[in-house]
N, C-alpha and C positions, 0 to 999 in steps of 0.2 A: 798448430794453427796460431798464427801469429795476433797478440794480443789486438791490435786497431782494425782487424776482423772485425766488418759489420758494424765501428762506432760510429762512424757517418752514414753509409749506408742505410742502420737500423730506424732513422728517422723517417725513411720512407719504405720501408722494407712490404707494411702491410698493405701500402696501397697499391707500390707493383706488385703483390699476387693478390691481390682482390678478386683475380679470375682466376685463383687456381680453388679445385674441388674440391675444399676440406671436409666437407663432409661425406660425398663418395670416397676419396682417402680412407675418412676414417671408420664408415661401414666397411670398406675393404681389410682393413687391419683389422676390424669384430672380426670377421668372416672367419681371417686367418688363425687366427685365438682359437675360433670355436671349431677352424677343420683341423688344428692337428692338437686338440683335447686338452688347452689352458681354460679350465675353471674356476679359478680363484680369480680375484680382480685386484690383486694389487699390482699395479705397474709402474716401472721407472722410464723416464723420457730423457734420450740423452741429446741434448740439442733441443731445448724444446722453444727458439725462439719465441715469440711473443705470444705464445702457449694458446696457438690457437685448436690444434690438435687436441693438450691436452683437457681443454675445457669441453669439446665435444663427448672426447671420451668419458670423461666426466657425468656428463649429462647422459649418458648408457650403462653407471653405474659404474665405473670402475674408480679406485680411486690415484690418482697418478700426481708423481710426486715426477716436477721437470728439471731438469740441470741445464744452465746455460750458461757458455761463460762469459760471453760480454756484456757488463753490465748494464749498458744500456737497452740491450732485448728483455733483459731479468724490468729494467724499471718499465717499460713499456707491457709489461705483460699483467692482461688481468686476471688476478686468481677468480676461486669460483668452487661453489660447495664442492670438494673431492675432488679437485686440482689447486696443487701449489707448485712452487719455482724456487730456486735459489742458483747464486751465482756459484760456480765451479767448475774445474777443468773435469770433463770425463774420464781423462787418460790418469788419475788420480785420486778422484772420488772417493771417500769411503763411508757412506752410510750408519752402517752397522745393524741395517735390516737385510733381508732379504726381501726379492718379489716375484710373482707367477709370470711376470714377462720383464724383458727391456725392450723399447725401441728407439730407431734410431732413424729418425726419418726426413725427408728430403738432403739426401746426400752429406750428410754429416760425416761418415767414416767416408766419404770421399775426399776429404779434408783433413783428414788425417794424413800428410804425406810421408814421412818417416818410416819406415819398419817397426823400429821402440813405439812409436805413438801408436801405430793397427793395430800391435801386439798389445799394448797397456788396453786400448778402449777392449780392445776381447777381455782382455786379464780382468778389467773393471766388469765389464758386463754379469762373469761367469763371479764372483764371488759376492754379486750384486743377487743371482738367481737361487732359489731353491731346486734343487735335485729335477731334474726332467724338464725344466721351466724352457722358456721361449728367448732367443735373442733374435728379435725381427731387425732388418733396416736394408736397403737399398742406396746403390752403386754406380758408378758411370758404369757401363760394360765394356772391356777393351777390345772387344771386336767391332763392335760399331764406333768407337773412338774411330779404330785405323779404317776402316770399311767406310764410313760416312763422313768423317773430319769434319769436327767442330766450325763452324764459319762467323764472320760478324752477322750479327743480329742487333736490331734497335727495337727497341719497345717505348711506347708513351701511352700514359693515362692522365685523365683528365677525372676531377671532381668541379664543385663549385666551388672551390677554395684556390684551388693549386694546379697546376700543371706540372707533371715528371718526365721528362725523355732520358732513356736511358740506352747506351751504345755498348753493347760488348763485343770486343774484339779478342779473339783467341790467339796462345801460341801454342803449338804444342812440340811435346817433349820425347819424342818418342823412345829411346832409351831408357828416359827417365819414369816413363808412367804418365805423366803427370800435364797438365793443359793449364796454363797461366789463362786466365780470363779478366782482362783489364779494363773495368770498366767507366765508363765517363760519362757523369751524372748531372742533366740540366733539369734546373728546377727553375720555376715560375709564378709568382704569388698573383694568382686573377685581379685582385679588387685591386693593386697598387703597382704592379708590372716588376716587382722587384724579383730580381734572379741572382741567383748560384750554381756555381760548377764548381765539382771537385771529382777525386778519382779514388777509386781504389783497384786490388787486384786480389784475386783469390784465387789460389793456386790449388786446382782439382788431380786428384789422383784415381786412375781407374784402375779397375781388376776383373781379373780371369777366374773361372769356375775352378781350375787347380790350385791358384794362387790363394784364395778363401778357404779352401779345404785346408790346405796343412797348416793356416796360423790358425784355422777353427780348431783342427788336430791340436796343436799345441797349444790350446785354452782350455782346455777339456773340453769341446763341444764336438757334435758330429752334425752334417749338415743334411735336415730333411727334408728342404726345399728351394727348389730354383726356380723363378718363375717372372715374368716380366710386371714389374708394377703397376695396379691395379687392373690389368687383362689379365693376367695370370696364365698368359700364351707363353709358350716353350719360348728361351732368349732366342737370337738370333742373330747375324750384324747390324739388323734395323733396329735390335735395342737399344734404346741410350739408358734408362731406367731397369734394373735386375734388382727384385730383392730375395735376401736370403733368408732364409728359417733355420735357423741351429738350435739345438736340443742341447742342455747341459746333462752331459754323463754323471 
């Protein structure tokens, strides 16, 4: 993932998802913990942007320690008794603790596009876990990639400060895996009419249920769950959201 990932972006990053369900999310992810028998509460967050997640989690007693790598989501993020943050690449990481989970959420290993980088963020994951521990996180699905194709979409939100429209236009890669989603950011200051436009692009990698299996295989893990993110209904081509549950052997 390339370094300017998110530096402009992350200034408005928390108020486009203001409507997404971080706390159903993250009852969803307890859930998961407690159906396939992680009891201990220490977990690592890989991606944990402006630690919204992991402050929830937080507050349900666990204590989670986040990795992000642009610094600018690490300075926008607020810690919080039994959640912290620090900047770092995933695919690299090294601790020197272990913990009863990692997760990895909102398409983070979908950003991974490489081969070396899926395979590092597993490799980091599994010597990040104690013996039988959890690596949770979720994926574009490549069957509803080809089956439904990604399309332009705009989004805007409005507070009493600001104004954000935001344009995403897809390409996708089909050989490659992978869907460029180039985005184009208007921004609006209410009280004084002053605007900005800039772009970025994030280049998403999807994946297949066999594909996941054999780099899980060659992390040490085995995969004990496939399921669509937060319904937890069998995938489908209507999935765009698949997360995975692997077990470290």
């Amino acid at each position: 993932m390339r370094n300017h990932i998110f530096d402009a972006y992350s200034r408005y990053y928390d108020m486009l998802y203001c409507d997404k369900d971080y706390i159903a999310e993250t009852e969803y992810v307890v859930g998961l913990l407690n159906r396939f028998g992680v009891t201990g509460k220490e977990v690592l967050e890989f991606g944990s942007g402006t630690g919204v997640h992991g402050r929830l989690l937080a507050e349900r007693g666990f204590r989670v320690i986040g990795i992000e790598r642009s610094a600018k989501m690490v300075a926008q993020a607020l810690t919080a008794p039994g959640f912290s943050c620090k900047q770092a690449d995933i695919c690299a990481v090294r601790l020197g603790q272990t913990f009863d989970a990692v997760l990895s959420l909102f398409h983070v290993v979908s950003y991974q596009i490489a081969n070396d980088a899926v395979k590092a963020v597993f490799d980091s994951a599994s010597k990040h876990l104690v013996t039988d521990g959890l690596f949770v996180f979720d994926v574009w699905y490549t069957p509803c990639v080809y089956s439904q194709r990604p399309e332009v979409r705009l989004k805007r939100m409005v507070d009493e400060t600001l104004e954000v429209t935001r344009i995403a236009e897809p390409v996708t890669h089909p050989n490659k895996n992978k869907v460029e989603v180039n985005y184009t950011i208007f921004t609006r200051e209410i009280s004084t009419g002053k605007s900005e436009t800039f772009s970025e692009t994030h280049v998403m990698r999807h994946f297949s249920i066999p594909e996941i299996e054999l780099i899980a295989q060659m992390s040490g893990f085995a995969i004990v769950g496939v399921e669509e993110f937060l319904t937890s209904k069998i995938p489908s081509d209507e999935t765009w959201g698949v997360c995975f549950i692997l077990r470290k052997l």
